[in-house]
C-alpha angles and dihedrals in degrees: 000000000000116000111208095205135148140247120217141177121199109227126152087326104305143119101238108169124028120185139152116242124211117226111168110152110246102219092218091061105102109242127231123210113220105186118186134192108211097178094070132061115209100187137338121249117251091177126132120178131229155160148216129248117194127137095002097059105109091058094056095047079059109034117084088190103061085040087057088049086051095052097033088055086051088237087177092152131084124318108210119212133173126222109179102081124063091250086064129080095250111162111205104093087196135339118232100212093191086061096025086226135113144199122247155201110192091173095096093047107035084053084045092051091045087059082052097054099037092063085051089258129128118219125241108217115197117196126214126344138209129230107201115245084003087076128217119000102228148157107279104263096038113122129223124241100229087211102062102013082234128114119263106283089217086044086049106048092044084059089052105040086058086066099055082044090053095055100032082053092044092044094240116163098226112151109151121082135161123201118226110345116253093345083183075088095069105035101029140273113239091003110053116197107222097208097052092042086053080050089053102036093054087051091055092049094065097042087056095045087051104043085046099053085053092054122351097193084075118129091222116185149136128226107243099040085118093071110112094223078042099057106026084058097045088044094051102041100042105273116180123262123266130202103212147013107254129181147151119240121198129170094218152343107229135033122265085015092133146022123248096259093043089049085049092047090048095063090055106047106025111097086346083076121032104279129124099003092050092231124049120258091253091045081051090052092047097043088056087045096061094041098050109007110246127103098214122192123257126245130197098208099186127009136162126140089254129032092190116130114145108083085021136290136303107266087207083076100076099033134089093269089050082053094052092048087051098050085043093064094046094050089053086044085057102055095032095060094248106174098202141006119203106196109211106253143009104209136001133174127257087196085054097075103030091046089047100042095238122125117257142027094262122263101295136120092214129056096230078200095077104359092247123133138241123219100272088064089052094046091051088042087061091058099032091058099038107033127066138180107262093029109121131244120242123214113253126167124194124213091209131057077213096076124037120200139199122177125175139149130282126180093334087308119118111239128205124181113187115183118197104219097188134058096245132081125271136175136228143218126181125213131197092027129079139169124055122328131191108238121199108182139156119211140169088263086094116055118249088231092066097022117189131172112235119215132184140131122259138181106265090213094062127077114271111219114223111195105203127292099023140164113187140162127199124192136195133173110253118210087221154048125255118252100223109212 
């Protein structure tokens, strides 16, 4: 059959692109069988979506458009944001280590905080980095402690604790911190050196005594505290609460590093099995759990199919096979209990590569050179719009390993995400619904350089083409209410 259905891209609020898609089932294409049981709930959804802003955040301070995207996608997670390099909105001016105390300038991120409110979202601040060999990442003034290569606790924690005083004074809801980003970086990734993690650990102890005597009500974390070494050790020699499990998950490190099936076998497996971290990121819950009695959520801090930068980005990330990792990881987040998932990052350039000679567009979902966005913003604007925390998850089963399904409830409406993990085309049938469904998809039909999300409305009982790399959801109102087991 023909489907008359419209493209759109959301921009600034209006229809840009319109088209008809053809999609007439071609009858050599191998059928898959995705059979669901609506009248049983198999869990209920605790996820939030949001993003990273790092170097692009003064434009979208400044920029009413991306700030539209962002609303118009429902990012009412965290917004994660650095403080530690010059291109961030770090507000010590300078630290004056004699008096452990700095001067600042709160005016660039209180106005940043206010953007991220004003969307519904809360902001991530995370406090401090390390580069390698380049030692700690700090505010300009702060002095190193030759022993550890690592700033002062006491000077540390006074220049975090000022943070937690601003907003408390200025009546700014911030809760979120992190404390060092990737710290892995400065005691070691699959070999953890025990000495430098106690360094770091007891550094992390007095930032958090300190943040927390400011404000108890604070979600203080780091981001590799799901590591086994990491948290036997923090566990066993009086390591500071946390109060969640926080990690980064990439699908790689260098471009071209993987094929296509090896990078989509890696979102699903990677920290969600028990590689790299040597536990998984529920046996780490459960192992904190034991040890100190409460079952925190579970937060993806960063995430993006490819983490390299330094001769240029991944160009997988924008396109459609970018999308389907993507929706890959948020399907997983959902049945694994994930709390909230921080998509890295929020914008990048299509000009940048191609003027600096590097490969990609960076690693954002949107082009800050027109405000329009790629397909990992679409994927991430299906399930914004359409998937809240409390709504509860529907029992689907696939036939094929080829395309993976989550459906769940929204607002009294019956959603289906189906998620084409290969590059050929496959159709769909779907048991246990019938009548007439709204689909929203992206494809590779319409090129990833001019993106668009296609929406119509089909016949559940025919076959639903999927033309290669795919994520789709279809919805449909239900008469009753799910039995949850």
């Amino acid at each position: 059959m023909m489907l008359a259905a419209t493209a759109i891209i959301l921009l600034q609020g209006q229809s840009v692109l319109t088209q008809a898609i053809d999609i007439s089932p071609q009858t050599t294409s191998p059928e898959i069988l995705i059979t669901l049981n609506r009248g049983q709930a198999i869990g209920v959804s605790n996820l939030s979506l949001g993003f990273m802003l790092d170097f692009e955040w003064p434009y979208y301070v400044r920029s009413s458009a991306q700030q539209d995207l962002a609303r118009k996608a429902n990012f009412r997670g965290l917004i994660r944001v650095f403080d530690f390099r010059s291109e961030n909105p770090n507000s010590c001016i300078h630290w004056d280590e004699s008096r452990k105390a700095g001067t600042f300038d709160w005016t660039a991120v209180d106005l940043l905080v206010h953007r991220i409110l004003e969307i519904g979202a809360e902001p991530m601040f995370v406090l401090g980095g390390y580069d390698g060999s380049g030692g700690p990442q700090i505010p300009p003034g702060m002095a190193v402690d030759a022993n550890t290569n690592l700033p002062y606790a006491e000077s540390f924690a006074a220049y975090a604790s000022e943070w937690v005083k601003h907003f408390r004074a200025v009546g700014l809801p911030v809760r979120y911190y992190e404390i060092v980003n990737e710290p892995w970086t400065y005691f070691g990734w699959e070999h953890v050196d025990l000495a430098r993690l106690d360094n770091y650990m007891r550094l992390f102890n007095a930032v958090a005594s300190g943040m927390r005597r400011e404000n108890s009500d604070l979600m203080i974390s780091q981001d590799f505290i799901g590591s086994k070494q990491v948290m036997d050790y923090w566990l066993t020699h009086g390591g500071a609460d946390v109060d969640s499990i926080d990690f980064h998950k990439y699908g790689a490190w260098i471009v071209g590093q993987k094929t296509d099936p090896e990078l989509l076998k890696v979102a699903e497996e990677e920290y969600f099995g028990t590689w790299p971290l040597g536990q998984s990121i529920e046996e780490a819950r459960r192992a904190w759990f034991n040890a100190r009695g409460k079952l925190l959520p579970i937060v993806v801090s960063e995430y993006n199919i490819n983490g390299a930068w330094e001769n240029g980005t991944d160009p997988k990330i924008q396109q459609m096979v970018g999308a389907v990792w993507t929706a890959l990881v948020l399907r997983l987040s959902v049945l694994a209990g994930v709390r909230q998932a921080v998509y890295y990052s929020f914008s990048g350039s299509a000009s940048w590569g191609k003027n600096n000679t590097y490969t990609g567009a960076g690693f954002g979902m949107v082009d800050s050179d027109n405000d329009r966005p790629w397909y990992q913003y679409y994927a991430q604007y299906m399930l914004g719009n359409n998937l809240s925390p409390g709504d509860a998850i529907v029992g689907t089963t696939s036939s094929s390993e080829d395309v993976r399904t989550l459906a769940w409830i929204h607002n009294r409406e019956l959603n289906i995400l189906l998620i084409c993990k290969v590059d050929e085309q496959r159709i769909v049938r779907i048991g246990g619904l019938k009548g007439e469904v709204k689909l929203l998809k992206i494809d590779n039909t319409v090129p990833w350089e001019n993106p668009a999300l296609q929406t119509g409305l089909i016949k559940s009982e025919d076959p639903l083409p999927i033309n290669g790399y795919t994520v789709a959801l279809l919805q449909a109102g239900i008469p009753l209410l799910v039995q949850r087991r």
